[in-house]
N, C-alpha and C positions, 0 to 999 in steps of 0.2 A: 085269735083271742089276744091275749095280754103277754104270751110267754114268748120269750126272745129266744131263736133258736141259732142265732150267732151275735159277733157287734169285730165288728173292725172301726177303728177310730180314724176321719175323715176320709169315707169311701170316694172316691174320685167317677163313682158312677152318674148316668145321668139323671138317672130316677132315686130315689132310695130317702129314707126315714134319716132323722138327725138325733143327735141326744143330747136335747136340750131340755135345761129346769134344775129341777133337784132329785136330790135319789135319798128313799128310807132301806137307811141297812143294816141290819141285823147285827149285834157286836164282833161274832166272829167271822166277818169280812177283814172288821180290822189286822187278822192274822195273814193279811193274803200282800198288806204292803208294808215290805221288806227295811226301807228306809226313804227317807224323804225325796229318795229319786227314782222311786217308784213312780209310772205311769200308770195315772189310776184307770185311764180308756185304753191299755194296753191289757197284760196281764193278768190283773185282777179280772175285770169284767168279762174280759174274752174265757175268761175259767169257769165265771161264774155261768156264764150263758151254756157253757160248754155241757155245766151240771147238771141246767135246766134249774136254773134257782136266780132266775135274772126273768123277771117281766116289767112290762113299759104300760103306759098310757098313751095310745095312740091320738095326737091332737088335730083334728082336722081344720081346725079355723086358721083365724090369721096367727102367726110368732113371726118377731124380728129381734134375731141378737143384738145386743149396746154392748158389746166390746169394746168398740172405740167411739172418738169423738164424733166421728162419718156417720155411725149409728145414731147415735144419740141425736146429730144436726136432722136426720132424716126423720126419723120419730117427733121431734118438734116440728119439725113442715109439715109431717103428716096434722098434727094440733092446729097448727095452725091457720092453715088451710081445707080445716073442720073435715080431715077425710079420714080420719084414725076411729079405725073398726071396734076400735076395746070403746069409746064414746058413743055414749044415746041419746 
């Protein structure tokens, strides 16, 4: 189903789900980071999962992060060379 029954931030396994997109949260999460050096994929979330008060939308299609400029050059070729899946 939809509920998260843990989250470690950048699991090094070979298989495994990502946490990518946005996240809607309830205002009192805001009490769970401490100061602006809070890790929000650390602590918090790993609590909240812990609660059982943290679910996802599992996406099975294509995602590609644009973090950087390497992203972004790829995402354009994909345009370009008319192979970009989100296009119909």
């Amino acid at each position: 189903d939809s509920e998260v029954v843990s989250f470690k931030e950048k699991s090094q396994l070979t298989e495994s789900w990502i946490n990518g997109g946005f996240f809607v949260l309830e205002p009192k999460f805001f009490d769970m980071l401490l100061n602006d050096q809070t890790v929000l994929e650390k602590e918090p979330l790993e609590k909240v999962a812990s609660m059982k008060e943290l679910a996802a939308f599992r996406h099975e299609g294509f995602w590609q992060c644009m973090d950087h400029k390497l992203d972004k050059d790829l995402l354009d070729q994909m345009v370009k060379e008319k192979k970009a899946p989100w296009i119909k």
